[in-house]
C-alpha positions as CSV (number, residue, x, y, z in Angstrom):
1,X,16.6,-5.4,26.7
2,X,14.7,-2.6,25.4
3,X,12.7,-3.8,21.9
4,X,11.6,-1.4,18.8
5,X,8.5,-2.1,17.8
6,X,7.8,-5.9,17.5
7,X,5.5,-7.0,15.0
8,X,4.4,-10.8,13.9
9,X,2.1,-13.7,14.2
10,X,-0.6,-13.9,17.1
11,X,-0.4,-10.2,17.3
12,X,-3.7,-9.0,18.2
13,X,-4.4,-6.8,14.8
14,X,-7.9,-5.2,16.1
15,X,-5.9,-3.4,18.8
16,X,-5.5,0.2,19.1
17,X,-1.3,-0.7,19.3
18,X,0.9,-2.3,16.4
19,X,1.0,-0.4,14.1
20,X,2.2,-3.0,11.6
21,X,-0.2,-6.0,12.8
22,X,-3.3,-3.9,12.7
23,X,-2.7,-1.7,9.2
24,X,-1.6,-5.2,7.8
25,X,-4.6,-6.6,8.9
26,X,-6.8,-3.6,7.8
27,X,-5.4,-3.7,4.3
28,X,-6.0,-7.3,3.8
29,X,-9.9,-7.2,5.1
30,X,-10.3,-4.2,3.3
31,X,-10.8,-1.5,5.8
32,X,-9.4,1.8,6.1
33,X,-6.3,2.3,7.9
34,X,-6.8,5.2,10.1
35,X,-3.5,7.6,11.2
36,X,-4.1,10.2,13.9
37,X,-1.7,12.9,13.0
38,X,0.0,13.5,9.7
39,X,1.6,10.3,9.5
40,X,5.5,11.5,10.2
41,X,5.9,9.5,13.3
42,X,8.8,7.1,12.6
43,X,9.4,4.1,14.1
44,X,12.0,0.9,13.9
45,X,9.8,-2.1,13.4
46,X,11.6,-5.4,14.2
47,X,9.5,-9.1,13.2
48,X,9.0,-11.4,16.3
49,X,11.4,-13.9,14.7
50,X,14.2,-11.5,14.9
51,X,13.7,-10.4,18.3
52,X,13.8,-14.6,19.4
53,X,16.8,-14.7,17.6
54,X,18.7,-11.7,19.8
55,X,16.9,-13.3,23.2
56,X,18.7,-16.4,22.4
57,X,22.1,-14.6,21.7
58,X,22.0,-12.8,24.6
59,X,21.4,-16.0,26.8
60,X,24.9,-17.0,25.9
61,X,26.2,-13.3,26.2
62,X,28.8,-13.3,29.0
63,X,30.2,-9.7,28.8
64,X,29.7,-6.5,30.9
65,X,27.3,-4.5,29.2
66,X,23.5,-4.8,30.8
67,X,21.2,-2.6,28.6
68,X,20.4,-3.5,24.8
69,X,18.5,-1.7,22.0
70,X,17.4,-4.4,19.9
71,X,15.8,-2.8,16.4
72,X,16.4,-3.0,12.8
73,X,18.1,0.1,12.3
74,X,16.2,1.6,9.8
75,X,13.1,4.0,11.1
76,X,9.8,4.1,8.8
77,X,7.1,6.9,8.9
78,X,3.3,5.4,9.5
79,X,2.8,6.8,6.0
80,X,6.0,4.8,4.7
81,X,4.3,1.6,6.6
82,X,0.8,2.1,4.9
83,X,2.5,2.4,1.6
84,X,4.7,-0.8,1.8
85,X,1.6,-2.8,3.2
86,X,-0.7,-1.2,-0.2
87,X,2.5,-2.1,-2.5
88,X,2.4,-6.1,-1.2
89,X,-1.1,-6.0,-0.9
90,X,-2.1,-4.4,-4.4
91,X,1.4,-6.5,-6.0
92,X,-0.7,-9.4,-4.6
93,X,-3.6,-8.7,-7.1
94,X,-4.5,-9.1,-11.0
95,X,-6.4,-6.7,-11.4
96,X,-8.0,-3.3,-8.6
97,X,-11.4,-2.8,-9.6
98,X,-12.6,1.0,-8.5
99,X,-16.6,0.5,-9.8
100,X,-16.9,4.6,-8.6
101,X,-20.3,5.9,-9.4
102,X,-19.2,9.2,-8.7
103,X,-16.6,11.5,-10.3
104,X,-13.0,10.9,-8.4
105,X,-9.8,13.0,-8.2
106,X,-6.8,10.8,-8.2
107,X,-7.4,8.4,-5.7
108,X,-4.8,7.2,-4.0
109,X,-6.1,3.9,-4.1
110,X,-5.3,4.2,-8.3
111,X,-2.2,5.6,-8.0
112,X,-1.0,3.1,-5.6
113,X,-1.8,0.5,-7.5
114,X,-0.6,1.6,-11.0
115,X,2.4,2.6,-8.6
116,X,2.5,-1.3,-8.0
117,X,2.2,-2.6,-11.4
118,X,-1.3,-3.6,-10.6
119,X,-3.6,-3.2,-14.0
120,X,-6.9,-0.9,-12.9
121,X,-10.6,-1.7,-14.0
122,X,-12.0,1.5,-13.5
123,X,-15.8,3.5,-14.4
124,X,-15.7,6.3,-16.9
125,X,-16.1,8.8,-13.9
126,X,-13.8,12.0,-14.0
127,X,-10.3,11.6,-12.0
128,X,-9.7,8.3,-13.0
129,X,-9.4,7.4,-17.0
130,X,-6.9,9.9,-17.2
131,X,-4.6,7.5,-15.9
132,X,-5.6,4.7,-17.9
133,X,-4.7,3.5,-21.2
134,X,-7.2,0.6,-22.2
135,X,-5.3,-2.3,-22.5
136,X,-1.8,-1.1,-21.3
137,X,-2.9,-0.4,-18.0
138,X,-6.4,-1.3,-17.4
139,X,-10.0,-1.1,-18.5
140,X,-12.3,1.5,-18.6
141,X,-16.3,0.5,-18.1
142,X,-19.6,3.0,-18.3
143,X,-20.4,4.0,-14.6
144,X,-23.3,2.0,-13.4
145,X,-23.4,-0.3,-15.6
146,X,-23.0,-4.2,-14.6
147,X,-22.8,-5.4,-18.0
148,X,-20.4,-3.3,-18.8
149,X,-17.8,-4.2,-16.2
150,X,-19.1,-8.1,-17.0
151,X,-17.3,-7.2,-20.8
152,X,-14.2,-5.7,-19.1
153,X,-14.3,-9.2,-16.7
154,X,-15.2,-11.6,-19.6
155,X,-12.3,-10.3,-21.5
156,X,-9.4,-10.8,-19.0
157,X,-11.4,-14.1,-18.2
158,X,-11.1,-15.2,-21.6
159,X,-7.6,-13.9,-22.7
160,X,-5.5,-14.5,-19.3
161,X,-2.2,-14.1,-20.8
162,X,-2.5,-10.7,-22.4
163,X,-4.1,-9.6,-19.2
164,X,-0.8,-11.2,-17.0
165,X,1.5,-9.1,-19.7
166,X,-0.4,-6.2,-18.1
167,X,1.1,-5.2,-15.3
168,X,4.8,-5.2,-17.2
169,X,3.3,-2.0,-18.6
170,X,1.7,-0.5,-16.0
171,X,3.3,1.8,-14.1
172,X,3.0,5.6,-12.3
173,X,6.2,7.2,-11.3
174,X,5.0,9.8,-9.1
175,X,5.7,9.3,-5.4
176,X,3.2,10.7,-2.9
177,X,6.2,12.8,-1.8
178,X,6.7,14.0,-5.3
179,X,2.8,15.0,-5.6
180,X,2.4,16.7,-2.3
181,X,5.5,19.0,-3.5
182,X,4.0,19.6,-6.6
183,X,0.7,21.1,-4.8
184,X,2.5,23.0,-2.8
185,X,4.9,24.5,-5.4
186,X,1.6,25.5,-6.7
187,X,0.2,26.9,-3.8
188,X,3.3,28.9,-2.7
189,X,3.5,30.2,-6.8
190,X,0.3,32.3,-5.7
191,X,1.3,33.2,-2.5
């Protein structure tokens, strides 16, 4: 049997292989994920389960072929992987909170999210709160100031439903794919 690339429980996730296992487990303690390269490497991930469940079909296979691919079928970029694991992860939340104290320009981290429907509580700071529409989409707060985000946080606290309606109107249709040929139509218009 030759196996894609297995992922699942008791997979070491502070290795250096797995893909899957360790940017899962990076995204959920809230480290970076780190790609060497420019992220196009595709692989066919397969879940543990579904490689126990071809072992045991082989074991009553009785035919004449000897050599089996086992995979999913379906090959995903490293950049398609980290942007499934931020769409369940992000989906997963109420509310991002990007406290910057510094001016930003378009994190990913926001776009992501919004991309998610996953309201964003973000500072005043440049780069972000032209993505936000207080109330539809998020909150804005003044950069520094504790108090400030403790209003934002006090007023999803004490009005939970409105907050929970939310994320039905929070949204960003660009695709990372769709903004990297924007740039370079841009570049190349210069060119």
């Amino acid at each position: 049997m030759r196996i894609s690339n297995p992922y699942g429980e008791r997979q070491r996730p502070r290795a250096l292989q797995g893909a899957a296992a360790v940017f899962l487990y990076k995204a959920l303690m809230g480290e970076e994920i780190e790609i060497w390269g420019d992220g196009s490497v595709t692989r066919d991930y397969l879940h543990i389960r579904d490689v126990a469940r071809a072992v045991l079909l082989l074991t009553d296979y009785t035919g004449s072929n000897k050599l089996f691919n086992i995979g999913g079928g379906h090959g995903y970029s490293l950049l398609d992987l980290v942007r499934i694991i931020e769409a369940e992860v992000l989906s997963n939340l109420d509310f991002l909170v990007i406290p910057s104290r510094w001016h930003e320009n378009s994190p990913l981290v926001l776009l992501n999210s919004l991309a998610s429907h996953t309201p964003v509580i973000v500072s005043d700071g440049k780069g972000m709160t032209e993505f936000i529409e207080e109330g539809r989409n998020g909150y804005i707060f003044p950069m520094g100031s504790v108090a400030g985000l403790e209003r934002v946080l006090r007023k999803i606290i004490d009005n939970p439903e409105s907050s929970r309606d939310m994320s039905k109107t929070t949204e960003y249709p660009w695709t990372n794919e769709m903004m990297i040929k924007e740039v370079l139509s841009v570049y190349e218009s210069v060119l």
